[in-house]
TIVO-410130 format. One record per residue (C-alpha): residue number from 1; residue in one letter; y, z, x. Coordinates in Angstrom, 3 decimals, decimal comma, always signed. Layout:
<rs>
<r resi="NUM" resn="a" Y="Y" Z="Z" X="X"/>
...
</rs>
This chain:
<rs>
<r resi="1" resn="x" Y="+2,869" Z="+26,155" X="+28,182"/>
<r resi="2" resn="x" Y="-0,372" Z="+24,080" X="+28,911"/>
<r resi="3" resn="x" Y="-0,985" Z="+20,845" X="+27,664"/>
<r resi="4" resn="x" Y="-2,298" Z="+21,106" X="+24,533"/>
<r resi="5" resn="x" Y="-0,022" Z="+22,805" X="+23,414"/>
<r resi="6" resn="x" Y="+2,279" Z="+20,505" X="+24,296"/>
<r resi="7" resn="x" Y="+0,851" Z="+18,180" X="+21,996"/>
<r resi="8" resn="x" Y="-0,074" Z="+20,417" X="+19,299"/>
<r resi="9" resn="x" Y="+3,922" Z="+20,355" X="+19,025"/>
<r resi="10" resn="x" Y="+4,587" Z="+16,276" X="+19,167"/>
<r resi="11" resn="x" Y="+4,095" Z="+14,932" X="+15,638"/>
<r resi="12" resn="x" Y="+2,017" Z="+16,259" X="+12,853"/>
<r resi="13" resn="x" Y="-0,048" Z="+13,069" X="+13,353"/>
<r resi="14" resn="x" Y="-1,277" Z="+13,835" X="+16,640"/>
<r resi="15" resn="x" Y="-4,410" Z="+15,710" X="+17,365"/>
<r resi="16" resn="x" Y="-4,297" Z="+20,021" X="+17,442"/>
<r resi="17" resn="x" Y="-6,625" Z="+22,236" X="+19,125"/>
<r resi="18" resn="x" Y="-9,220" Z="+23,034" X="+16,686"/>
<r resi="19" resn="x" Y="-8,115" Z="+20,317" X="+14,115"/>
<r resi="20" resn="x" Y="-9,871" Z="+17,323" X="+13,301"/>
<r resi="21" resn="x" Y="-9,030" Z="+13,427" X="+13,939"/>
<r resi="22" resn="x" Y="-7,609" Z="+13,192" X="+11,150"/>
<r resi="23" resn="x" Y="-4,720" Z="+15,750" X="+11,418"/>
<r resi="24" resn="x" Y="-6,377" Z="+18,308" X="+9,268"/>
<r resi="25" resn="x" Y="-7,203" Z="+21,802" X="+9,906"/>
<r resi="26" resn="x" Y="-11,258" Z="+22,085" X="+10,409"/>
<r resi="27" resn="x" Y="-12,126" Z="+24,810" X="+8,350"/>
<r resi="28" resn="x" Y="-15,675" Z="+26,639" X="+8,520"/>
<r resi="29" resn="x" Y="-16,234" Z="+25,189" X="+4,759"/>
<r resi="30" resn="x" Y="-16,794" Z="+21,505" X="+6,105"/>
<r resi="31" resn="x" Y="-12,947" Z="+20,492" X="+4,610"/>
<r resi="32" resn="x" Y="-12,503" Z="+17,968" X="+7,057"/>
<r resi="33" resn="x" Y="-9,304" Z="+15,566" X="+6,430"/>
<r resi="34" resn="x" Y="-8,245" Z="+17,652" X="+3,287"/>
<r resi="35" resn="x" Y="-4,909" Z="+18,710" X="+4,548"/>
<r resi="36" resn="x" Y="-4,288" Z="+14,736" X="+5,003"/>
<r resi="37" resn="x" Y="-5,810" Z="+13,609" X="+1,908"/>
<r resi="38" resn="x" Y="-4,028" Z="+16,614" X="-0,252"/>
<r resi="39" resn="x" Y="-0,789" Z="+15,189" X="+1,499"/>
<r resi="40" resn="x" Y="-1,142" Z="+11,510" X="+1,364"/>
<r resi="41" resn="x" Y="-2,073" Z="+11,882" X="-2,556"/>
<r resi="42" resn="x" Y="+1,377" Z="+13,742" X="-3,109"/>
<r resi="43" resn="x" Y="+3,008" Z="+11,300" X="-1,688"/>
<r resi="44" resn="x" Y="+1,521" Z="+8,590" X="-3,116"/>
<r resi="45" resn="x" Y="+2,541" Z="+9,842" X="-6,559"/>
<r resi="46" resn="x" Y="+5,941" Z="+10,348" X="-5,272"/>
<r resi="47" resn="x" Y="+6,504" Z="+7,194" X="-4,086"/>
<r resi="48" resn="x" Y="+4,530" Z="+5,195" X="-6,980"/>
<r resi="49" resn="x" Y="+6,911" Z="+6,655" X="-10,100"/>
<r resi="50" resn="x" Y="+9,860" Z="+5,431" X="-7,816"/>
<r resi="51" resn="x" Y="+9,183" Z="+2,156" X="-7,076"/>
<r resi="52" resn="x" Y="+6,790" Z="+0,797" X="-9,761"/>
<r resi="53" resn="x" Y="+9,129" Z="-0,846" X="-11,899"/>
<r resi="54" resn="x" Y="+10,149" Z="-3,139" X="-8,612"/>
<r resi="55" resn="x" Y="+6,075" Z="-3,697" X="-8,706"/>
<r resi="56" resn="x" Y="+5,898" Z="-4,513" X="-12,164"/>
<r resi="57" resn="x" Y="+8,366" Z="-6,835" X="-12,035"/>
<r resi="58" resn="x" Y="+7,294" Z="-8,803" X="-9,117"/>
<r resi="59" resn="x" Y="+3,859" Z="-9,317" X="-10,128"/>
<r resi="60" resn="x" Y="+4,955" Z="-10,409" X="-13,565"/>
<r resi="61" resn="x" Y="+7,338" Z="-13,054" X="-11,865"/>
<r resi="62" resn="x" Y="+4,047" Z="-14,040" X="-9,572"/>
<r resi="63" resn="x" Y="+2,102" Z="-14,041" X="-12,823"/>
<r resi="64" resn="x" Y="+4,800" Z="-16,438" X="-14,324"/>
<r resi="65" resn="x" Y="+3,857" Z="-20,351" X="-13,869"/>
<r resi="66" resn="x" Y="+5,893" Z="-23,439" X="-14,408"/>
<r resi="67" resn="x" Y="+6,146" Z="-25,300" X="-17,475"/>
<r resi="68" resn="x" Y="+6,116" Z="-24,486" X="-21,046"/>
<r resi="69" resn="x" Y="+4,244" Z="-21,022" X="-20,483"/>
<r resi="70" resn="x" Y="+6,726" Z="-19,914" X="-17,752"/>
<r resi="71" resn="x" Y="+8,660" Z="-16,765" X="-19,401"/>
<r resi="72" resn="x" Y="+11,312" Z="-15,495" X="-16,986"/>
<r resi="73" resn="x" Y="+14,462" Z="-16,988" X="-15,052"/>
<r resi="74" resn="x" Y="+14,416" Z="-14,568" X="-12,779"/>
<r resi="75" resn="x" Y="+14,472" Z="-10,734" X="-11,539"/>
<r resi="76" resn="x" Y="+17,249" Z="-9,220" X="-14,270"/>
<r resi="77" resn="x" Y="+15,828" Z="-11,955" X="-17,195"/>
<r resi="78" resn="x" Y="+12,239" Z="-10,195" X="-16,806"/>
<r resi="79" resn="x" Y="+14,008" Z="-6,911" X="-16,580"/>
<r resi="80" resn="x" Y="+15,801" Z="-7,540" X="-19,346"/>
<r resi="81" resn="x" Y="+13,074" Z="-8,936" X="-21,845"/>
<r resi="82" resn="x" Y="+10,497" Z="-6,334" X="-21,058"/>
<r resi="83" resn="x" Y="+13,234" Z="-3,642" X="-21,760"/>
<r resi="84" resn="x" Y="+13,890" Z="-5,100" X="-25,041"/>
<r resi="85" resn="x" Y="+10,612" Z="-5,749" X="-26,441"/>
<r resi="86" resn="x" Y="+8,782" Z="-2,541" X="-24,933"/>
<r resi="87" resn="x" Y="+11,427" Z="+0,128" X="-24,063"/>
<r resi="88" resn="x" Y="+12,256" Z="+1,307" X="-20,693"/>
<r resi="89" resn="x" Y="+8,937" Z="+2,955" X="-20,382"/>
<r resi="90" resn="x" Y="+7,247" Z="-1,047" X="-20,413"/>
<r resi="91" resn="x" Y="+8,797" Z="-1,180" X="-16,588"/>
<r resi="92" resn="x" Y="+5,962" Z="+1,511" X="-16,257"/>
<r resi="93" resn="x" Y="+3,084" Z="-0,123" X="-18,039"/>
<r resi="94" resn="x" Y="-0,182" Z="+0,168" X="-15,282"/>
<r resi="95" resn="x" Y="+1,153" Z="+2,970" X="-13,370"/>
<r resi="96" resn="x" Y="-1,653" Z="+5,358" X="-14,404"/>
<r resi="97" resn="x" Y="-3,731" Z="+2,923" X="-12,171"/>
<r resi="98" resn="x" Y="-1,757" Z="+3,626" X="-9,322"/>
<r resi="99" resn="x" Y="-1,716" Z="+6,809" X="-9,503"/>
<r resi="100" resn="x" Y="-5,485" Z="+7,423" X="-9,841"/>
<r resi="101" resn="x" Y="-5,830" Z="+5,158" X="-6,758"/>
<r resi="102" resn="x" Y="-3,415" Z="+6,769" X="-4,690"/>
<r resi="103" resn="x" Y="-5,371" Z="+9,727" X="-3,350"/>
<r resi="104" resn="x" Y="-8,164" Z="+7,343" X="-1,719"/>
<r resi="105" resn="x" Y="-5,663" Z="+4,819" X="-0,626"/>
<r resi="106" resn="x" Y="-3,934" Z="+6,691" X="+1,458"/>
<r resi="107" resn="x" Y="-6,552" Z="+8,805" X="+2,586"/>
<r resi="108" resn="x" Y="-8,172" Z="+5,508" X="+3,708"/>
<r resi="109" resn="x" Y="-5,186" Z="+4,270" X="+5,377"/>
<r resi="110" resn="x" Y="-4,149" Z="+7,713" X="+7,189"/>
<r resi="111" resn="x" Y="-7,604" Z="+8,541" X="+7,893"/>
<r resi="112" resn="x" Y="-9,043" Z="+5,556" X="+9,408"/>
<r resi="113" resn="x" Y="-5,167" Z="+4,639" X="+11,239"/>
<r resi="114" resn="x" Y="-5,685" Z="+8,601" X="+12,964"/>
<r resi="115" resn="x" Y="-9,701" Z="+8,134" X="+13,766"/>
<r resi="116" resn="x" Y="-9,163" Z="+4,395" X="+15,613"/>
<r resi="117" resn="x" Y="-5,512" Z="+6,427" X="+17,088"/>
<r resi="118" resn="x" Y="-7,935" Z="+8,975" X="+18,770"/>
<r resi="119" resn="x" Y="-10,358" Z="+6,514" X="+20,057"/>
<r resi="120" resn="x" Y="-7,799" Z="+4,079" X="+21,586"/>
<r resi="121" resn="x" Y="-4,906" Z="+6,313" X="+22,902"/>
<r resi="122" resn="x" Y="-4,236" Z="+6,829" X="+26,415"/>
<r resi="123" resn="x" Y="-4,112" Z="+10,207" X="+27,778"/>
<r resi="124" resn="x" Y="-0,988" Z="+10,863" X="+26,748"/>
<r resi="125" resn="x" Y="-1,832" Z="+10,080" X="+23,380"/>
<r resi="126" resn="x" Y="-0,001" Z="+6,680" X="+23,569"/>
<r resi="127" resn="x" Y="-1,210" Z="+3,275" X="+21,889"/>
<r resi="128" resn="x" Y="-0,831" Z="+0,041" X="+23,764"/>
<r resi="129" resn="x" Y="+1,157" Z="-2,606" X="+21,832"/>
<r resi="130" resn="x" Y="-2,457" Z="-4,284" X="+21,417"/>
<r resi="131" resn="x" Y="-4,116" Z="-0,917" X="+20,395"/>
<r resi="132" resn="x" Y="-1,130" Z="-0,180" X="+17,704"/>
<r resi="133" resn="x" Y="-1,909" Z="-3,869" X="+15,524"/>
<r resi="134" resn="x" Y="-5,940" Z="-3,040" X="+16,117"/>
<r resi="135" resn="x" Y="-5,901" Z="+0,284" X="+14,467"/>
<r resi="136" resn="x" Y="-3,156" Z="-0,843" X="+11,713"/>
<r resi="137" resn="x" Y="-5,459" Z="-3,868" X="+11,046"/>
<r resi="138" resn="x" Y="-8,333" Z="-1,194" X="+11,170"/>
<r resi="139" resn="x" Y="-6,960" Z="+0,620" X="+8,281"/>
<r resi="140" resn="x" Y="-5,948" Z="-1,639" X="+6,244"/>
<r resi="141" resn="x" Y="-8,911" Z="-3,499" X="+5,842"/>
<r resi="142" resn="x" Y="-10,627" Z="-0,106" X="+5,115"/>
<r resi="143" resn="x" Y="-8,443" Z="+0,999" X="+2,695"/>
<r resi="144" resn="x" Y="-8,479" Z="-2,539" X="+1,341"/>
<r resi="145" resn="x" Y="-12,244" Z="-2,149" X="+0,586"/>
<r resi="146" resn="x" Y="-12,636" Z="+1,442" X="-0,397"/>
<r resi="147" resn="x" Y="-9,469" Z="+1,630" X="-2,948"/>
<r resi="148" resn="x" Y="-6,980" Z="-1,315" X="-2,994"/>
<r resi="149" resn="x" Y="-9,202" Z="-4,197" X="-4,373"/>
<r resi="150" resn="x" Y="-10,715" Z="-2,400" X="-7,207"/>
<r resi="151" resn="x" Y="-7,440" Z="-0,538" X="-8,061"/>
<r resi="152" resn="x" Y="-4,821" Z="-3,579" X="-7,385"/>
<r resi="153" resn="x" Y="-7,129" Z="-6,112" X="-9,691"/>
<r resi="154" resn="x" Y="-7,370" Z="-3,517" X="-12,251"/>
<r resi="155" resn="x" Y="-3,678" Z="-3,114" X="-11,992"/>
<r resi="156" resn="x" Y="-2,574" Z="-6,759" X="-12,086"/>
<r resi="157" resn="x" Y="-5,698" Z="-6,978" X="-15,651"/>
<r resi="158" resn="x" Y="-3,166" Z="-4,524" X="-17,221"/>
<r resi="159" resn="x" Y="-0,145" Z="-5,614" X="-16,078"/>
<r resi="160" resn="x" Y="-1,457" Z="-9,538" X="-17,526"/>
<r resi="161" resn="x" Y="-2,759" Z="-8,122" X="-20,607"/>
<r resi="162" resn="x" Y="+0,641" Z="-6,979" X="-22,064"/>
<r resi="163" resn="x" Y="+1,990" Z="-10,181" X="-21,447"/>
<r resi="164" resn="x" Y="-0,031" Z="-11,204" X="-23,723"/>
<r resi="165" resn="x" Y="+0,891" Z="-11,429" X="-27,977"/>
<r resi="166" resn="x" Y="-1,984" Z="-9,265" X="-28,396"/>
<r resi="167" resn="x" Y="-3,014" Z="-7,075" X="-25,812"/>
<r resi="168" resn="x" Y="-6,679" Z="-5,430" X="-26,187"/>
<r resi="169" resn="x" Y="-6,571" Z="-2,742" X="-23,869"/>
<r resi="170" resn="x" Y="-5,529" Z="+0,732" X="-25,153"/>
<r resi="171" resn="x" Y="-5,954" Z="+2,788" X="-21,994"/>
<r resi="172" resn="x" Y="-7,044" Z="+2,919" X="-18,435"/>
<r resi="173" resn="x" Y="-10,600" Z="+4,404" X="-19,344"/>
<r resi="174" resn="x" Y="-10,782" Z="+1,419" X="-22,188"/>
<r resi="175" resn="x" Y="-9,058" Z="-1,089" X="-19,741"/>
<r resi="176" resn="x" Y="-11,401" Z="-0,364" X="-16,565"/>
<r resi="177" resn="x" Y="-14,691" Z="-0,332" X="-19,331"/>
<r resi="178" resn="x" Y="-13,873" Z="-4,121" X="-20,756"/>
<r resi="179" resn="x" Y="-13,439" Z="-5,497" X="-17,786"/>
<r resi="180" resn="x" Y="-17,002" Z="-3,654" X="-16,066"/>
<r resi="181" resn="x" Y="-18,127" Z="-4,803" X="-19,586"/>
<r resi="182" resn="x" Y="-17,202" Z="-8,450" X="-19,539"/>
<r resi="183" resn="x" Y="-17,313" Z="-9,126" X="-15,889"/>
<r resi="184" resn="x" Y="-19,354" Z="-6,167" X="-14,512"/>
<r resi="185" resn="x" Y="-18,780" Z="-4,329" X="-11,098"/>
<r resi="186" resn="x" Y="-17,611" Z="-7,719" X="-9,276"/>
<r resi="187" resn="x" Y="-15,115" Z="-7,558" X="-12,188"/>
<r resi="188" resn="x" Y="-12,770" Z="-5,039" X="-10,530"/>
<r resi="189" resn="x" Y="-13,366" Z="-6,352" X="-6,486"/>
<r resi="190" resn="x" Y="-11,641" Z="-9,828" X="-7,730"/>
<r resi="191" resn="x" Y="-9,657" Z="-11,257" X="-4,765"/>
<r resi="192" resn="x" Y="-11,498" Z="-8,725" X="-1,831"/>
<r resi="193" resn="x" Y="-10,946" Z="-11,756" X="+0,694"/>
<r resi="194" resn="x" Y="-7,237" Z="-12,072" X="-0,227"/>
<r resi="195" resn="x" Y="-6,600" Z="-8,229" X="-0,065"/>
<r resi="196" resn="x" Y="-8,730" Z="-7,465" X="+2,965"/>
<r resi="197" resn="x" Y="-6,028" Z="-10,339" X="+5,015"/>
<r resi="198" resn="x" Y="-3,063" Z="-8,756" X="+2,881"/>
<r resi="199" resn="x" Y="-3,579" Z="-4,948" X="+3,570"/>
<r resi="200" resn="x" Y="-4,844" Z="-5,776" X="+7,107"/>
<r resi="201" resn="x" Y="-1,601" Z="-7,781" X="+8,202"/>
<r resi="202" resn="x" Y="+0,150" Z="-5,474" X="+5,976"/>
<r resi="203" resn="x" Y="-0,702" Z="-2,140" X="+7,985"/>
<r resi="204" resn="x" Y="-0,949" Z="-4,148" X="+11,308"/>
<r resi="205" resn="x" Y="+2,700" Z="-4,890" X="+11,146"/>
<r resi="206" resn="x" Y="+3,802" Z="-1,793" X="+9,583"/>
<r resi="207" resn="x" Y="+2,120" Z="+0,287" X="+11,944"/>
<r resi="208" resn="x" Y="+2,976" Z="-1,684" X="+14,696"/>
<r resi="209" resn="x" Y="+6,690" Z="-1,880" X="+14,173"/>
<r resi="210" resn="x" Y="+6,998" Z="+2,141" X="+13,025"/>
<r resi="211" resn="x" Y="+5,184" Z="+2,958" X="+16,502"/>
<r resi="212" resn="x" Y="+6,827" Z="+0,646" X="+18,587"/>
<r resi="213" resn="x" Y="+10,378" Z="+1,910" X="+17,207"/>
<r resi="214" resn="x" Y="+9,048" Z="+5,303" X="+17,349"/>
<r resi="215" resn="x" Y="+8,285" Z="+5,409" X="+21,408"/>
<r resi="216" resn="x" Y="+12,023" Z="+3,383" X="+21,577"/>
<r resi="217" resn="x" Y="+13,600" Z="+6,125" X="+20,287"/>
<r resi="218" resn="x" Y="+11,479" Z="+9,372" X="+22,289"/>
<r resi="219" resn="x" Y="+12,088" Z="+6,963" X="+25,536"/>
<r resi="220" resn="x" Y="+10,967" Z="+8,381" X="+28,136"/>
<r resi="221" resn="x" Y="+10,052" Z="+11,958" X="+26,376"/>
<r resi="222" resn="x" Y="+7,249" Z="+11,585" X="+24,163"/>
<r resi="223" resn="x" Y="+7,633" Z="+15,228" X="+23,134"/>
<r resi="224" resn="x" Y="+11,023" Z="+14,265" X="+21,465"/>
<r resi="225" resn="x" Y="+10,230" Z="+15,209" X="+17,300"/>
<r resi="226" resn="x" Y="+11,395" Z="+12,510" X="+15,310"/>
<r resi="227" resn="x" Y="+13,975" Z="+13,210" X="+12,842"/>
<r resi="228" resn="x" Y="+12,268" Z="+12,675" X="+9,081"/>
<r resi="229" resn="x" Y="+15,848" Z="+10,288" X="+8,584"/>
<r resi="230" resn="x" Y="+14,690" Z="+8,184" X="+11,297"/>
<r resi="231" resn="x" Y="+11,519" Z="+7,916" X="+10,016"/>
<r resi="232" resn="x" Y="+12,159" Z="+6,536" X="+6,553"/>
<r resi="233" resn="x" Y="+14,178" Z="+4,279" X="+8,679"/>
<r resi="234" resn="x" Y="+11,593" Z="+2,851" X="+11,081"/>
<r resi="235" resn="x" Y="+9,369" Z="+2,931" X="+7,564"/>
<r resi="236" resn="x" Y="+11,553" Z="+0,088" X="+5,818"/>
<r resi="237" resn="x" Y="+12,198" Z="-1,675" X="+9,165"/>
<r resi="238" resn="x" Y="+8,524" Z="-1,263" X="+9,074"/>
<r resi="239" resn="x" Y="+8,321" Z="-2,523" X="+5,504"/>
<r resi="240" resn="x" Y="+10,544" Z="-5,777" X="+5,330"/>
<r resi="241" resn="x" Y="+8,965" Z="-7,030" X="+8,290"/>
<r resi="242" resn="x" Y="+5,409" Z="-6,841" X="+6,478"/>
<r resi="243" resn="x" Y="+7,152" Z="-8,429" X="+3,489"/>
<r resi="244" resn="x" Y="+8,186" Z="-11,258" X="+4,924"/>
<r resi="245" resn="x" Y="+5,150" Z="-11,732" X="+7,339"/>
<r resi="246" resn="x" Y="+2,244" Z="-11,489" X="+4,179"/>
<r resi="247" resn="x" Y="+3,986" Z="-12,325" X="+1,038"/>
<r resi="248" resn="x" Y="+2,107" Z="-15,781" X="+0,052"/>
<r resi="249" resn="x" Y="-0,782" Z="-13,841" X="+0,632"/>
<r resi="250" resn="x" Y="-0,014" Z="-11,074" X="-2,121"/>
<r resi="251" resn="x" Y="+1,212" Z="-14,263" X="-4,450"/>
<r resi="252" resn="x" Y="-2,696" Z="-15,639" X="-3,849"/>
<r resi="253" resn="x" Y="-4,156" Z="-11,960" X="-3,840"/>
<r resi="254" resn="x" Y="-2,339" Z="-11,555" X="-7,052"/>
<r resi="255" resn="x" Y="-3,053" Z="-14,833" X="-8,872"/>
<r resi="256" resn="x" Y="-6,911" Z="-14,055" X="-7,714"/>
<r resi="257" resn="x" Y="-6,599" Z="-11,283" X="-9,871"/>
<r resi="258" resn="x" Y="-4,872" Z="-11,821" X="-12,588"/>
<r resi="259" resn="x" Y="-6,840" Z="-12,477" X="-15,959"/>
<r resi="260" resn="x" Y="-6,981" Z="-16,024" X="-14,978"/>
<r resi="261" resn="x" Y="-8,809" Z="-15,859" X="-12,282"/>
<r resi="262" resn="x" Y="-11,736" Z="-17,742" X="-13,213"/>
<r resi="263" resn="x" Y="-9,967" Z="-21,208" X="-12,690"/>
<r resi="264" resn="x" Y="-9,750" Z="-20,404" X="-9,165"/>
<r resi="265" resn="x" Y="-12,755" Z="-21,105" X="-7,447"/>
<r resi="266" resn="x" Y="-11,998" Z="-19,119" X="-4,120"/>
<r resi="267" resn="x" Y="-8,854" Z="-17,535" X="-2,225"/>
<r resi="268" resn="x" Y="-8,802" Z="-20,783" X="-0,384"/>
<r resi="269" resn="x" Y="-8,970" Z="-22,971" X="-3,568"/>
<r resi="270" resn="x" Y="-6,199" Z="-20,891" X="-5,213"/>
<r resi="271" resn="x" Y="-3,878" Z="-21,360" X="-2,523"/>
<r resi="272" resn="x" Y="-4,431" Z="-24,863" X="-2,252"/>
<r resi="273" resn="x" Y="-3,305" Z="-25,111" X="-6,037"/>
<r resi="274" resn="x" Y="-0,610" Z="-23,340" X="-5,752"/>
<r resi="275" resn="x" Y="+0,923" Z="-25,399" X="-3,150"/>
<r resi="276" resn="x" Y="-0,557" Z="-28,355" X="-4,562"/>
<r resi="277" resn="x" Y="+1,214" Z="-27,741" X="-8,478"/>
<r resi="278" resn="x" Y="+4,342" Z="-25,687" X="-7,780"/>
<r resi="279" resn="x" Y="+5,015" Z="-26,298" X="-3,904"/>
<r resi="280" resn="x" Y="+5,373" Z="-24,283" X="-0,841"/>
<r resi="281" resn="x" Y="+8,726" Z="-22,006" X="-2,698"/>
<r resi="282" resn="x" Y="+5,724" Z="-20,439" X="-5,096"/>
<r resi="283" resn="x" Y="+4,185" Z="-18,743" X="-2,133"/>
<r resi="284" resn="x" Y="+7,615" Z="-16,303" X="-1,523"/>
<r resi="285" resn="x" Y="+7,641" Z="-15,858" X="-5,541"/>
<r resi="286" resn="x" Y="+8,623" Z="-11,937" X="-6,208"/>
<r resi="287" resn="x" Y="+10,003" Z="-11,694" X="-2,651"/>
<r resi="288" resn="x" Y="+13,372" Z="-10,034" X="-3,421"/>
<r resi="289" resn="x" Y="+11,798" Z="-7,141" X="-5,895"/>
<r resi="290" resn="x" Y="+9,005" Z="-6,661" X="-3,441"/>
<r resi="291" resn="x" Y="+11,171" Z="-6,456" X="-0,726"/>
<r resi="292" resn="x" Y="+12,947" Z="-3,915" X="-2,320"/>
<r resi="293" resn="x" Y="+9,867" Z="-1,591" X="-3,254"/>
<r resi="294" resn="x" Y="+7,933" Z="-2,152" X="+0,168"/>
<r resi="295" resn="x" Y="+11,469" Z="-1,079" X="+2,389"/>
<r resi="296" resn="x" Y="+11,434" Z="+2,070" X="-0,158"/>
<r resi="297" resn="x" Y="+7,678" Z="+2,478" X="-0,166"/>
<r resi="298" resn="x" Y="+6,973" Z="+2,696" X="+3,652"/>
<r resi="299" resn="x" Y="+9,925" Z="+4,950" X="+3,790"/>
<r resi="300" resn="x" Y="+9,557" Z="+7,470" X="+1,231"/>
<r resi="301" resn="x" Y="+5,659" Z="+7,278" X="+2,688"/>
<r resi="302" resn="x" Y="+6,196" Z="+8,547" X="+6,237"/>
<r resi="303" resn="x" Y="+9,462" Z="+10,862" X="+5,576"/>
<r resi="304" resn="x" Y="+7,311" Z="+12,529" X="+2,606"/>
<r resi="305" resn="x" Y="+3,978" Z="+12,666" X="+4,625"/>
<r resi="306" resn="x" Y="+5,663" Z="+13,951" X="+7,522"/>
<r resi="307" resn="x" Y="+7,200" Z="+16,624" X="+5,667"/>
<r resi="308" resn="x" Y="+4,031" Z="+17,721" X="+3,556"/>
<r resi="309" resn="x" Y="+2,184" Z="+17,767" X="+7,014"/>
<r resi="310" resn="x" Y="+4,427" Z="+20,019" X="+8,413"/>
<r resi="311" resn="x" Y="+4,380" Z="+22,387" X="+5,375"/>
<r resi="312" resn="x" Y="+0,840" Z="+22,420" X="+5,378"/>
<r resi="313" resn="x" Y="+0,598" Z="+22,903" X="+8,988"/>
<r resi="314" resn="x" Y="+2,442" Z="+26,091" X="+8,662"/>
<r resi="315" resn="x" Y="+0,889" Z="+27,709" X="+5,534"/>
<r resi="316" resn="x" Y="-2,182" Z="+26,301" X="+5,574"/>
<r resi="317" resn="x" Y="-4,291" Z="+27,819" X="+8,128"/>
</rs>
């Protein structure tokens, strides 16, 4: 068995004869990437109707300020009141957003993370430690400016507007065409700074720590397949450890986005009056329910994209 075929059998991330750099079969039609798209976008609908309701309630309790107009006392007390006044289903209000900004998002992330991969890999198709951060901080920020911004500030709009007595939008078409209408383009890229740091340190780490526990485990064979188990393992190693290296920056990145927004005059302002009127404790606000989501998240990513790789790898020629 020569070498490439060797690696053709490694990881359904790595490079195949005749595939492209980004994992996907390169058909005569010009389908370049669509196996990876196809299979991030299935599993970003996966993992989005599990763990949304952790996401809704950690950007409500981020969304919640002191005083007088602070509503919740907590994870289960926000749980609770949303349950009662909406239903169950009002743990799921703003995940059509999500889910329409899924199938970019990840193709961002897995495309550009695969494309800097093949450009900094050794022969062996191994990252340096250095190399592993670069290309996670690579994709993030792309998939920070192509799909996350305009998606996440949309989401957090919604999200804001039911808190409200009244809420005026009726829909995701209606939501996204008020907010173009009063605010215009700029109107859903609210907070770009803020996300571009928080999905850059967020895919750095992630990406960083799954690799790195991924060539622990193969040792010395990097041949050795990687059980999908271990996977969603290394995935919420992957995850807490971006949780609780970026989470004041999601606080800022959501309070830059929230319908509020305005009073802020940059990401820098904003976090200087956060710390300034509710102290240095606001900046981990939400930790515990977005710890929870992220750990699931990253693992229910790679263990599903794995799998649909594989799948497509075998029927989809």
């Amino acid at each position: 068995m020569d070498r490439s075929s060797i690696a053709a059998l490694v990881s359904p991330y790595r490079r195949r004869p005749g595939m492209t750099e980004f994992g996907a079969a390169a058909p005569a039609g010009g389908q370049v990437g669509l196996k990876g798209i196809v299979a991030g976008g299935i599993t970003g609908g996966i993992e989005i109707c599990i763990t949304y309701p952790t996401e809704y309630v950690k950007t409500q309790l981020q969304l919640d300020e002191k005083g007088a107009a602070k509503k919740y006392n907590g994870i289960f007390d926000c749980v609770k009141k949303t349950v009662q006044q909406r239903g169950f289903l009002g743990l799921y209000r703003g995940l059509s957003v999500l889910v329409y900004g899924s199938i970019p998002k990840s193709a961002a992330r897995f495309g550009a993370f695969e494309f800097l991969k093949s450009k900094s890999a050794d022969s062996r198709g191994q990252l340096s430690n250095s190399g592993k951060l670069l290309c996670g901080l690579g994709a993030g920020v792309c998939e920070a400016i192509l799909a996350v911004t305009p998606m996440e500030t949309i989401k957090v709009k919604f999200i804001n507007d039911q808190r409200s007595a009244n809420p005026k939008f009726k829909g995701f078409a209606h939501g996204v065409a008020q907010i173009v209408k009063a605010e215009g383009i700029s109107g859903v890229y609210k907070g770009l700074t803020a996300t571009v740091l928080k999905q850059g340190s967020n895919q750095a780490i992630r990406f960083f720590v799954l690799e790195s526990l991924k060539d622990l485990y193969k040792g010395e064979d990097h041949t050795k397949p990687v059980p999908k188990l271990v996977v969603g393992a290394f995935g919420a190693i992957a995850g807490a450890a971006s949780v609780f290296g970026n989470t004041p920056l999601d606080v800022v990145k959501t309070r830059m986005q929230g319908l509020e927004a305005s009073k802020y005059k940059n990401t820098a302002h904003c976090a200087l009056q956060i710390l300034k009127n509710e102290g240095p404790a606001a900046f981990y606000k939400g930790t515990v329910p977005r710890l929870g989501r992220v750990c699931l998240d990253v693992a229910i990513t790679f263990m599903i994209y794995d799998s649909f790789m594989d799948l497509f790898n075998k029927v989809w020629v």
